[in-house]
Backbone as ProteinMPNN parsed JSONL, in Angstrom:
{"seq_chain_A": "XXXXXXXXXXXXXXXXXXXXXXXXXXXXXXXXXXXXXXXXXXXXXXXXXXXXXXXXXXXXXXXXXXXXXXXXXXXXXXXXXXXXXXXXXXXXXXXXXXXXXXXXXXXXXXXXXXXXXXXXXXXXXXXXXXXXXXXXXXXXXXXXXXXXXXXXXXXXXXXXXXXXXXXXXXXXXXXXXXXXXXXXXXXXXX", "coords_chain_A": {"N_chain_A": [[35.049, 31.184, -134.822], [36.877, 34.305, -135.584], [37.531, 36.451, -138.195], [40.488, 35.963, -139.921], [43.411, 36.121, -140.948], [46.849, 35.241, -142.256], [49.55, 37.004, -141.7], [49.768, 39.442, -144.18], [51.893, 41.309, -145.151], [53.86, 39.419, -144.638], [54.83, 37.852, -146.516], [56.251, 39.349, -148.304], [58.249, 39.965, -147.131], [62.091, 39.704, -146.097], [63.962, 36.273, -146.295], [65.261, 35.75, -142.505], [67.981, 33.882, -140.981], [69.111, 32.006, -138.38], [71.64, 29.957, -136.845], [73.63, 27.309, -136.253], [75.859, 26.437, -137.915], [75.954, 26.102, -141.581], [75.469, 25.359, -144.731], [76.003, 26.335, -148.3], [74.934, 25.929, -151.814], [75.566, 27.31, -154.248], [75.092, 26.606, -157.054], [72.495, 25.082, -156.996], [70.733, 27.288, -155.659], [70.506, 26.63, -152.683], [70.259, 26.206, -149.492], [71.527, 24.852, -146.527], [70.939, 24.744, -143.074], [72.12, 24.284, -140.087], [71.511, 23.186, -136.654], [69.591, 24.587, -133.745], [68.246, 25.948, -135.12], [66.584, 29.199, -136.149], [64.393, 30.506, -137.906], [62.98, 33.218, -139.454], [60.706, 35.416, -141.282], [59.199, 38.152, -141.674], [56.498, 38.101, -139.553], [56.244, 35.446, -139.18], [57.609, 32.495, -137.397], [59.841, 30.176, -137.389], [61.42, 27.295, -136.03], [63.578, 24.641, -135.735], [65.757, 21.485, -136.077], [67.222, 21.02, -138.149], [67.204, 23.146, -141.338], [66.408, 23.329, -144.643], [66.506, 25.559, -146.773], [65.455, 26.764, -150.372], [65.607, 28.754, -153.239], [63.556, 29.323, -156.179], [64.04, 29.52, -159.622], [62.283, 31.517, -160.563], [61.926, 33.3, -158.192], [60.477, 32.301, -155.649], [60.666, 31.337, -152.381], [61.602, 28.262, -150.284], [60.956, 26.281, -147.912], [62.405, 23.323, -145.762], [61.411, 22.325, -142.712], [63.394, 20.274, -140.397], [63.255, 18.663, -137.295], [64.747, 17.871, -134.625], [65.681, 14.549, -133.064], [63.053, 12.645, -131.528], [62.04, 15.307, -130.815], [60.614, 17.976, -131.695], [59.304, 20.126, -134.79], [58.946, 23.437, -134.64], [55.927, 26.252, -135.641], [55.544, 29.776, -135.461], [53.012, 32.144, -136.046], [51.603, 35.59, -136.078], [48.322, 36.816, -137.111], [46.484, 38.449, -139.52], [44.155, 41.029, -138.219], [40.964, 42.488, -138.108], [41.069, 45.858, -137.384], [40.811, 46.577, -133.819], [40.054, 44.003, -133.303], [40.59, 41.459, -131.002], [44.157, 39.724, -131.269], [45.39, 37.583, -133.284], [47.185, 34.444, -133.127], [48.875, 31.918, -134.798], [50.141, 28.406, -133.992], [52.161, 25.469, -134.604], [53.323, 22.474, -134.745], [55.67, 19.656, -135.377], [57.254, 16.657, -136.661], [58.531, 17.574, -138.859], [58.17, 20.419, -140.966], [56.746, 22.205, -143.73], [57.675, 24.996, -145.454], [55.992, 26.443, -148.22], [56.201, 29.296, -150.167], [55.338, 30.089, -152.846], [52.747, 28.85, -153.133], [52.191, 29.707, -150.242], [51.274, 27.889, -148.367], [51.622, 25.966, -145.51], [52.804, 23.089, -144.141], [52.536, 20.529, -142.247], [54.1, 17.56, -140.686], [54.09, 14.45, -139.555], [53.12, 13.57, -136.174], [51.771, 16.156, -136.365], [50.886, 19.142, -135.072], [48.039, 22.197, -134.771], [47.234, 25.089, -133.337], [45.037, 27.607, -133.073], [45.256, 30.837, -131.439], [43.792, 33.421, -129.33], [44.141, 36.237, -128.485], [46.616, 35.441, -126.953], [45.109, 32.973, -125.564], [44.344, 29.751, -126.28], [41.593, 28.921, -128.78], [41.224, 27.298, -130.579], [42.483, 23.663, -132.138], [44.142, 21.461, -133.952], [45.488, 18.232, -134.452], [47.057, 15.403, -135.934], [48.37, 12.795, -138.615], [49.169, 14.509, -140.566], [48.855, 17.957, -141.538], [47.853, 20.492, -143.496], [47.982, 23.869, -143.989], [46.448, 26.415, -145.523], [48.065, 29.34, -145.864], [46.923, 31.92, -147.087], [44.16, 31.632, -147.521], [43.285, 30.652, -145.379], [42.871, 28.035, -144.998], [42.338, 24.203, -143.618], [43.546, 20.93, -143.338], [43.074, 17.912, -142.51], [45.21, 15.044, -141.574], [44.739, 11.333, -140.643], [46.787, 9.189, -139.161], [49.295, 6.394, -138.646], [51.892, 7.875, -138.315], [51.214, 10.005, -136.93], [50.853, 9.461, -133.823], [50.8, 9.56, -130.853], [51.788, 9.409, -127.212], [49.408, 10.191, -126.247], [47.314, 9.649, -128.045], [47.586, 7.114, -128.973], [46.364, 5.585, -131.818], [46.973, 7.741, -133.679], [44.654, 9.041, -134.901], [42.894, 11.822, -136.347], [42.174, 14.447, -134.512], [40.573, 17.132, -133.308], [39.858, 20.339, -131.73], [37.437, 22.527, -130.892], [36.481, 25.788, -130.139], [33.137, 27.531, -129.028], [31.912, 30.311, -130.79], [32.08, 33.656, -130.111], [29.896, 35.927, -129.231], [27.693, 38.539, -129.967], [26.477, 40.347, -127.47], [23.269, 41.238, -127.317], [21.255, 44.186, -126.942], [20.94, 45.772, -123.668], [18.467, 47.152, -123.101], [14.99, 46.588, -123.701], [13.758, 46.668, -127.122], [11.017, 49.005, -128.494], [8.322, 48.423, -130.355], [7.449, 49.52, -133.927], [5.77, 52.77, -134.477], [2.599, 52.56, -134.601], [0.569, 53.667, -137.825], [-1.84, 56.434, -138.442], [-4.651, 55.536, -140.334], [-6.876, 56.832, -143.921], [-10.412, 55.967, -143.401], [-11.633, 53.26, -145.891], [-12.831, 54.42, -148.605], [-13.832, 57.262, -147.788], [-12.972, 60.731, -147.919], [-10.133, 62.398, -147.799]], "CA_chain_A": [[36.328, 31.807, -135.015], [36.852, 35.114, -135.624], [37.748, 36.149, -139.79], [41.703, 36.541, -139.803], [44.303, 35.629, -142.326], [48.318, 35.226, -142.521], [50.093, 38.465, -142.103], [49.87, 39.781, -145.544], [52.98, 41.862, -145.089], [55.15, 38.748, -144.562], [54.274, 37.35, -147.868], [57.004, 40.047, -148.889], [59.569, 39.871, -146.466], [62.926, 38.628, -146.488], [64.06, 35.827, -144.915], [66.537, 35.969, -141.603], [68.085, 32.985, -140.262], [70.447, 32.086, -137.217], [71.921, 28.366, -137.059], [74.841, 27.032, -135.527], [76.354, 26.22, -139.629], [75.226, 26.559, -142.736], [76.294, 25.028, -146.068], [75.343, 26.685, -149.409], [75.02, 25.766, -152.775], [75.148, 28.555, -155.316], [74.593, 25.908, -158.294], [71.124, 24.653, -156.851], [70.393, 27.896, -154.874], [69.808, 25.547, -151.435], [71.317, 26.696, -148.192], [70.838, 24.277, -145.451], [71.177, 25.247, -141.729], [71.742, 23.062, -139.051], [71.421, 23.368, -135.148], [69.124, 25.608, -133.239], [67.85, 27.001, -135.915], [65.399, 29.96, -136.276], [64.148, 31.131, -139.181], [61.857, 34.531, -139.306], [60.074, 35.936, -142.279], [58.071, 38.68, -140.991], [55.782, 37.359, -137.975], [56.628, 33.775, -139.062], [59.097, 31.93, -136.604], [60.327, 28.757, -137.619], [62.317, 26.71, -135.158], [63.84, 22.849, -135.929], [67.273, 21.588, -136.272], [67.975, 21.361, -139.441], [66.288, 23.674, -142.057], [66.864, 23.296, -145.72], [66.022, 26.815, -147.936], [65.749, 26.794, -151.427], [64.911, 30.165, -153.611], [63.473, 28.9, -157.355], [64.33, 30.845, -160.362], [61.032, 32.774, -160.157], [62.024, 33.892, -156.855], [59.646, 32.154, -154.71], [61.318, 30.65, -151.496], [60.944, 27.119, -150.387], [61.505, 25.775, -146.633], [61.587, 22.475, -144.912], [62.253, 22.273, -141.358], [63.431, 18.91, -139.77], [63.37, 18.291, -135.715], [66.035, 16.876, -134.052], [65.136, 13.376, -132.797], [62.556, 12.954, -130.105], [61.903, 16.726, -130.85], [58.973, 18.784, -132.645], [60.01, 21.661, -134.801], [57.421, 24.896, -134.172], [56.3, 27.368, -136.193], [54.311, 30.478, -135.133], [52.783, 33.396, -137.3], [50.842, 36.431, -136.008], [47.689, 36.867, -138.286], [45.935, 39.626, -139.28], [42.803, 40.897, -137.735], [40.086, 43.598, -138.308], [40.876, 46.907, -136.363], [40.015, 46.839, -132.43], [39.495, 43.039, -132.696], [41.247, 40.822, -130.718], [45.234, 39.557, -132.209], [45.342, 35.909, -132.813], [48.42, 33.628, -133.309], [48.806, 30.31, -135.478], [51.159, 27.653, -133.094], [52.216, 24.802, -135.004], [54.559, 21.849, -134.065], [55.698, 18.621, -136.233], [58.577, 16.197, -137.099], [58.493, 18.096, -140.114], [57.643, 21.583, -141.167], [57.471, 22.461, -145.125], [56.838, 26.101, -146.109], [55.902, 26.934, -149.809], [56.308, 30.262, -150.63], [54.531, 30.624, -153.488], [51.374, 28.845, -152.81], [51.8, 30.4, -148.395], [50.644, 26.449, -148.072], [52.796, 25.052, -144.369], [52.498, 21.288, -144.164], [53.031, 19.859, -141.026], [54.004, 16.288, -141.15], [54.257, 13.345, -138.19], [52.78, 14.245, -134.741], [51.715, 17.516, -136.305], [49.9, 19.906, -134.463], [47.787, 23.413, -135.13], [46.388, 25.621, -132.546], [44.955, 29.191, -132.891], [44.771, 31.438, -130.203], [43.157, 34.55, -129.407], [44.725, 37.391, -126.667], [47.021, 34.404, -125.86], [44.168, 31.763, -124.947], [43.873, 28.602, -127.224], [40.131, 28.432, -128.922], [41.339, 25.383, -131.749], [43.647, 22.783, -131.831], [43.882, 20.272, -134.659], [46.633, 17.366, -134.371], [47.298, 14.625, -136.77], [49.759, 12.856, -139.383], [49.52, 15.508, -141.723], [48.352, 19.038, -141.267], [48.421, 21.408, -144.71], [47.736, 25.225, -143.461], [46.586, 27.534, -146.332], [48.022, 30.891, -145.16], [45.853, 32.457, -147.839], [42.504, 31.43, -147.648], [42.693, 30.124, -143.446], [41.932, 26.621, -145.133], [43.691, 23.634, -143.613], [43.221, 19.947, -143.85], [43.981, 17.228, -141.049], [44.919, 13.608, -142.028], [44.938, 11.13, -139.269], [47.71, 8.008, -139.707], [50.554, 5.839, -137.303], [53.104, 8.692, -138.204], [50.699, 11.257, -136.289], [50.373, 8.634, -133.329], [51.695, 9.964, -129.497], [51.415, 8.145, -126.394], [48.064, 10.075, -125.459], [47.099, 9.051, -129.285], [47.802, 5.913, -130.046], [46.415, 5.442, -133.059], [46.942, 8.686, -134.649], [43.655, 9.613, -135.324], [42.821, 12.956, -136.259], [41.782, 15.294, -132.923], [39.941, 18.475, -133.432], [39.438, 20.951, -130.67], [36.565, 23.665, -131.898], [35.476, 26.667, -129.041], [32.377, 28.598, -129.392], [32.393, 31.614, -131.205], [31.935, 34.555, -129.158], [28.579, 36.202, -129.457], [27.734, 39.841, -129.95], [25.614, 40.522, -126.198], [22.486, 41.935, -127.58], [21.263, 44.908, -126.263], [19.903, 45.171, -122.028], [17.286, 47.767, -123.29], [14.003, 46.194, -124.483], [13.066, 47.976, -128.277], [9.391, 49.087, -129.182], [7.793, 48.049, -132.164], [7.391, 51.003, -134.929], [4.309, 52.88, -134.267], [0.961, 52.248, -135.896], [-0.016, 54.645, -137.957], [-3.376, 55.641, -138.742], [-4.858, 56.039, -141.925], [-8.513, 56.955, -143.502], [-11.107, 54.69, -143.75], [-11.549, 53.167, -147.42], [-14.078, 55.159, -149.276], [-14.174, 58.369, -147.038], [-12.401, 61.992, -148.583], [-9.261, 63.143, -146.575]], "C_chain_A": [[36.151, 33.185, -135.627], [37.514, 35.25, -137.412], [39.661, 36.666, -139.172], [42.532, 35.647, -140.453], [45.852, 35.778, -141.924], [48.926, 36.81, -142.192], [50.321, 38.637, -143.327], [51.15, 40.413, -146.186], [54.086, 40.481, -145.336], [55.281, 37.901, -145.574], [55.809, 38.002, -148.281], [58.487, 40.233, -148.111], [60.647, 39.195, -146.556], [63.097, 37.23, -145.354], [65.39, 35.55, -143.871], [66.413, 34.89, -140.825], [69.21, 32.808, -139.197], [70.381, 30.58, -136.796], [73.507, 28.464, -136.607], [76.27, 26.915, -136.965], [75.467, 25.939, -140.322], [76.125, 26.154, -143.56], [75.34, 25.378, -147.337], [75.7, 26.211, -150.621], [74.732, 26.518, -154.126], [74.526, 27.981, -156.768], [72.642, 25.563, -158.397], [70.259, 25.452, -156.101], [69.642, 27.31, -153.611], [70.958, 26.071, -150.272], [70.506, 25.949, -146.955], [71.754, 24.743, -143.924], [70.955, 24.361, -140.319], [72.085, 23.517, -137.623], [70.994, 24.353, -134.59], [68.484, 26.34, -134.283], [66.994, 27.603, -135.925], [65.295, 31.31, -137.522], [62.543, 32.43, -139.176], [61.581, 35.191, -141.026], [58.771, 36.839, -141.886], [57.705, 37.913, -139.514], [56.226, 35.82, -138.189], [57.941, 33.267, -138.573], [59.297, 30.514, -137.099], [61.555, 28.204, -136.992], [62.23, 25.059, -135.441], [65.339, 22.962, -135.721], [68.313, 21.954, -137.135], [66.892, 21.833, -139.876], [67.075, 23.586, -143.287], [66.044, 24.554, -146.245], [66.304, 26.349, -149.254], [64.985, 27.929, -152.01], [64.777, 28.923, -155.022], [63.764, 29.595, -158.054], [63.362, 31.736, -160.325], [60.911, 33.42, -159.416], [61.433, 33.57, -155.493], [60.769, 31.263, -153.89], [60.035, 29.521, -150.723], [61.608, 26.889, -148.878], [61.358, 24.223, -146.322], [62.667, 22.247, -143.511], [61.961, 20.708, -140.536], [63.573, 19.09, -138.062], [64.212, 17.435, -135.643], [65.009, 15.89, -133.429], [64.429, 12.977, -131.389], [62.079, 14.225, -130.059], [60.866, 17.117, -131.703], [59.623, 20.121, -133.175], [58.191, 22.702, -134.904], [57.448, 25.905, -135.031], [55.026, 28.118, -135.416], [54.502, 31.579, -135.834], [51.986, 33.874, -136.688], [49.648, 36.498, -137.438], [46.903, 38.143, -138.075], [44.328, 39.804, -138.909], [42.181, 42.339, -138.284], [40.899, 44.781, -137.196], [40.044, 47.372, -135.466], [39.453, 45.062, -132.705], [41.015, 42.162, -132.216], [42.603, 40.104, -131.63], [45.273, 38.102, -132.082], [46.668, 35.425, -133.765], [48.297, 32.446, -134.377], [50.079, 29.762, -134.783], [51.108, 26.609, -134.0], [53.47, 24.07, -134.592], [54.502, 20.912, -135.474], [56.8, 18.215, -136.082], [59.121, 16.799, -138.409], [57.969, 19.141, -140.482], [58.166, 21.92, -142.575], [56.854, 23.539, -145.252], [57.159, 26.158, -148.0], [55.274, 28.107, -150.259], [55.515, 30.642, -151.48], [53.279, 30.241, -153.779], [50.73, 29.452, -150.872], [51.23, 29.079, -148.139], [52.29, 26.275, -147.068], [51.746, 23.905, -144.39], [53.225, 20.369, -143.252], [53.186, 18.433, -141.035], [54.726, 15.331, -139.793], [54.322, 14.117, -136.789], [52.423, 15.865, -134.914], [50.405, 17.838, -135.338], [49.42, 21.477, -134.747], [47.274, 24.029, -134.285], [46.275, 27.103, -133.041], [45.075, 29.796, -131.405], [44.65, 32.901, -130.284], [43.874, 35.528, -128.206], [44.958, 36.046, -126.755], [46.329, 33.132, -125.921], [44.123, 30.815, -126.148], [42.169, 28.32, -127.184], [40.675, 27.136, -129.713], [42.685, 24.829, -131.252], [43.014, 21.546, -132.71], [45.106, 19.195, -134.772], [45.815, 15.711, -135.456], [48.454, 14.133, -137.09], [50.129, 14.076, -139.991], [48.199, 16.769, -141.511], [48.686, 20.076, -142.782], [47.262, 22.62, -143.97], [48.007, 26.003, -144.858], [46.996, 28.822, -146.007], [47.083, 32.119, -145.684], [44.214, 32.61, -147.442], [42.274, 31.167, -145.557], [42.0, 29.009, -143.658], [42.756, 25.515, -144.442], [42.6, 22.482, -143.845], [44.056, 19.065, -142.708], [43.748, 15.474, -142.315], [45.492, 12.921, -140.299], [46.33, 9.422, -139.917], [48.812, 7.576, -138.517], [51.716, 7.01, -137.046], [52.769, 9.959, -137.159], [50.713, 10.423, -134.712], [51.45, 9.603, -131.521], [51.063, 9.32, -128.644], [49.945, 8.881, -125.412], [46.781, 9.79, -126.682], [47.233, 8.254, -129.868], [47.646, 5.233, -131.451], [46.172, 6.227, -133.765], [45.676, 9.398, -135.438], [43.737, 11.159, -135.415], [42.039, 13.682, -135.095], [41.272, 16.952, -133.605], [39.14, 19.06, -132.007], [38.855, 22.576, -131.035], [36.456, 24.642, -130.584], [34.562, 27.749, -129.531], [32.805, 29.574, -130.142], [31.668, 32.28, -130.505], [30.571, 35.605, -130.012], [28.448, 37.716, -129.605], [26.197, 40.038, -129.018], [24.287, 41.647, -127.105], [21.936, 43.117, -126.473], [20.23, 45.222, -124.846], [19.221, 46.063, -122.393], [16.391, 47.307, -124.447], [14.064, 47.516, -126.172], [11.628, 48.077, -128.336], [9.271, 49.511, -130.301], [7.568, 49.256, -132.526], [6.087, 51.361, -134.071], [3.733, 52.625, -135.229], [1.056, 53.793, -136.701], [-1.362, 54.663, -138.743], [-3.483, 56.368, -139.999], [-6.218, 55.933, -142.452], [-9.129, 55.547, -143.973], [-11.731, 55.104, -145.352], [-13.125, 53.583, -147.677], [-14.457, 56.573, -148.461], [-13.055, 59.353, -148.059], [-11.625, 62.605, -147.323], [-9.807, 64.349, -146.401]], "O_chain_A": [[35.119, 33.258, -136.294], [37.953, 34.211, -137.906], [39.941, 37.471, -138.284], [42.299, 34.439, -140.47], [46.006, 36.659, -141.077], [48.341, 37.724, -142.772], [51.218, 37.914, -143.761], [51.5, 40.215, -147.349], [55.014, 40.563, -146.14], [56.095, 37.011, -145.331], [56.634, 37.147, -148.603], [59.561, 40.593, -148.594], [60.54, 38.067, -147.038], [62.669, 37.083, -144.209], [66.454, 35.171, -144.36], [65.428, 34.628, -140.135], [70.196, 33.543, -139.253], [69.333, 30.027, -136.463], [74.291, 29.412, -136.629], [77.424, 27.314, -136.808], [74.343, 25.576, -139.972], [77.329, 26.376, -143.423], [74.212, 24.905, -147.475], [76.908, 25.984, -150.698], [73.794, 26.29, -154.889], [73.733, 28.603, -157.474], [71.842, 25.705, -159.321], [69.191, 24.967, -155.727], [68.427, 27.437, -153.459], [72.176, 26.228, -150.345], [69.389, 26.209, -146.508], [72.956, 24.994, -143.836], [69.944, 23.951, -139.75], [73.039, 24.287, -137.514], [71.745, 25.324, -134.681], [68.24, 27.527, -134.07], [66.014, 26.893, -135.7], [65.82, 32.386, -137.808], [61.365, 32.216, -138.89], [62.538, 35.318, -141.789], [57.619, 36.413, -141.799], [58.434, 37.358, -138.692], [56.527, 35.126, -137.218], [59.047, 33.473, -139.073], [58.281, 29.835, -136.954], [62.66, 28.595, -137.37], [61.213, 24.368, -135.4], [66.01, 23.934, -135.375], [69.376, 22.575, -137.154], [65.79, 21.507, -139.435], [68.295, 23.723, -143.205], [64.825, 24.486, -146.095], [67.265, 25.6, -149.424], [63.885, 28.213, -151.537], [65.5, 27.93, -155.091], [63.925, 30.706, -157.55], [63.684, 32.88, -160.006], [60.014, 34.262, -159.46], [61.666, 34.196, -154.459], [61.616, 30.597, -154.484], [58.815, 29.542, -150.561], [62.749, 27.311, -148.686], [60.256, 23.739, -146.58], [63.874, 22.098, -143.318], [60.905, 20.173, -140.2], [64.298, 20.053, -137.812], [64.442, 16.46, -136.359], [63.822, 16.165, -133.259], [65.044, 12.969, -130.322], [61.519, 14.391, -128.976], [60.331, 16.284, -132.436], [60.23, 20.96, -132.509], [56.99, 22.553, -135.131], [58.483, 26.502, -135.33], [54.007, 27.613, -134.946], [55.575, 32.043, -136.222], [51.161, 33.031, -136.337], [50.025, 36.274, -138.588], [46.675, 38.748, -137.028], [43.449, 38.992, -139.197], [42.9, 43.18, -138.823], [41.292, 44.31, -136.129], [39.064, 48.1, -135.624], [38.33, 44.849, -132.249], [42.108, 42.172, -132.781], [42.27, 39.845, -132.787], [45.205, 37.487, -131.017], [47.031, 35.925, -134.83], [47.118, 32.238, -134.666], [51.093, 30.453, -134.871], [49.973, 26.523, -134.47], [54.478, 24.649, -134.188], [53.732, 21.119, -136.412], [57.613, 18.935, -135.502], [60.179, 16.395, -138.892], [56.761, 18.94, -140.358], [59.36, 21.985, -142.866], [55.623, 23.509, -145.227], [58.157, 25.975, -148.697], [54.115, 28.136, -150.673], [54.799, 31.584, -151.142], [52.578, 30.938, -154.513], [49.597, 29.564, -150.405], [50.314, 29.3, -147.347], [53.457, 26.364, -147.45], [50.531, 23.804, -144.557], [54.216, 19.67, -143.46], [52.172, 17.914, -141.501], [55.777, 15.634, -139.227], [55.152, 14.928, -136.376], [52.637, 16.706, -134.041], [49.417, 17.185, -134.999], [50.384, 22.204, -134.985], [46.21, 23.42, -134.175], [47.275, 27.74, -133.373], [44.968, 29.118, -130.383], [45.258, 33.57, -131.119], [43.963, 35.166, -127.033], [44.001, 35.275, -126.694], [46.97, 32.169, -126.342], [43.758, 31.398, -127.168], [41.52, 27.823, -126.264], [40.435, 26.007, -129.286], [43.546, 25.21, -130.457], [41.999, 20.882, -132.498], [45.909, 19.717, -135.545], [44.683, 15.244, -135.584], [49.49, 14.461, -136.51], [51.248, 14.585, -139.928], [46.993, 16.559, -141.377], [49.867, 20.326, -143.026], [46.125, 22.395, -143.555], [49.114, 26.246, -145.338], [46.033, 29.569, -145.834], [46.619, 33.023, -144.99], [43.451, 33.539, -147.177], [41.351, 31.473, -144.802], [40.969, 28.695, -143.064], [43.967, 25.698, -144.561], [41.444, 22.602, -144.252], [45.148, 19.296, -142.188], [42.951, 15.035, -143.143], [46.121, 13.404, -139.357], [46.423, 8.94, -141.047], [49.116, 8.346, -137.606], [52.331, 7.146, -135.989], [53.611, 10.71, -136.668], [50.361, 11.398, -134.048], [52.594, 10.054, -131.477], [50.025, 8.704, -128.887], [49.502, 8.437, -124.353], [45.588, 9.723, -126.386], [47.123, 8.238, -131.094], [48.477, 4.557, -132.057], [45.315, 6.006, -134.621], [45.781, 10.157, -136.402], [44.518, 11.772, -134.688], [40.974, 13.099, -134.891], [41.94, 17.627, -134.387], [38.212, 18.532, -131.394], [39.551, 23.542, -131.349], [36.267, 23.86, -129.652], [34.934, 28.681, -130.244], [34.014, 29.787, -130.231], [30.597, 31.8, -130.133], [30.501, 35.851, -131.216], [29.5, 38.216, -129.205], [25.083, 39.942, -129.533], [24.598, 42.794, -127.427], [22.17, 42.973, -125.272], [19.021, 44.991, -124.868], [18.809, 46.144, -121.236], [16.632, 47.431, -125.647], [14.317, 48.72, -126.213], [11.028, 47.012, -128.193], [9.728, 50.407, -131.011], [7.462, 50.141, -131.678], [5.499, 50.634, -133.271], [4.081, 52.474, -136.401], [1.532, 54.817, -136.211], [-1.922, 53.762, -139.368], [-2.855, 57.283, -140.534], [-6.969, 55.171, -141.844], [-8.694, 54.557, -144.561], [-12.081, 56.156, -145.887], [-14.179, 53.214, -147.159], [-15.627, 56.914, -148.633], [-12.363, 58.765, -148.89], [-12.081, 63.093, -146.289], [-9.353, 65.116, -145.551]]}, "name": "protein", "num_of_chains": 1, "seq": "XXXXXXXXXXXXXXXXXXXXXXXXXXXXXXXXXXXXXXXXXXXXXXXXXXXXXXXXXXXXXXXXXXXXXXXXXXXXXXXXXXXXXXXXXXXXXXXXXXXXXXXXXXXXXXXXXXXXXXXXXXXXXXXXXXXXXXXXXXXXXXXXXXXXXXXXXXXXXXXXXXXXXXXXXXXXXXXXXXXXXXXXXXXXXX"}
């Protein structure tokens, strides 16, 4: 895999949502959003049915996104890359999607799924019960269990799909070794 991290920018962004209704609670700062919903924070999309927000007093914002029934909610985040290397994605599905703001920890939960991809193309793909995605570090963690279980998974095991890492083509012109060089023989006067 190539080194690439969270968008760092969206750490700071606000967040913009669009839902069919919305009921807020100014006492417990919680605003939940139900139907269609899509929630954006920077590059991060978050799509389920219902989404519950909550801001804490410290300011950090809290998500969890539920799927309608029979349904997977999705999130996807652009991540950042070196300059001039390829742009790679994070795809994520679940019955359950929890973001936490102030550790950038998403936690995918029943039938979750994680894929990267590179230009587009899927190199990984990790599916499970439970998926926790450091956005920080690019650490995650798969658990395997009945709640992760689909009908080409029956028993929920954890699935990991790894692809090569891409090689740096060494170069089509042979090198030659340093030269010798010569030097006097021991006990003679340059």
């Amino acid at each position: 895999m190539l080194p690439a991290w969270a968008a760092q920018a969206d750490r700071n962004q606000p967040i913009h949502i669009e839902a069919d209704s919305m009921r807020y609670d100014d006492a417990h700062q919680t605003s939940v959003f139900t139907g269609n919903v899509v929630v954006t924070k920077g590059t991060l999309v978050l799509r389920a049915a219902t989404v519950d927000v909550r801001q804490a007093p410290d300011g950090y914002q809290y998500a969890t996104a539920i799927a309608a029934p029979g349904q997977l909610a999705t999130f996807q985040q652009q991540l950042d890359t070196a300059p001039g290397q390829p742009s790679q994605t994070m795809d994520g599905a679940a019955q359950r999607i929890e973001y936490d703001g102030k550790t950038d920890v998403v936690t995918f939960r029943g039938q979750a799924m994680l894929s990267r991809l590179v230009d587009g193309k899927l190199t990984d793909r990790s599916q499970g019960n439970v998926i926790a995605y450091n956005q920080i570090t690019d650490v995650f963690t798969v658990e395997g269990g009945a709640q992760g279980a689909t009908a080409t998974n029956p028993g929920g095991r954890v699935r990991v799909m790894l692809s090569p890492q891409a090689t740096t083509p060494a170069s089509s012109a042979p090198t030659s070794p340093p030269a010798l060089k010569v030097t006097p023989k021991m006990g003679t006067q340059p």
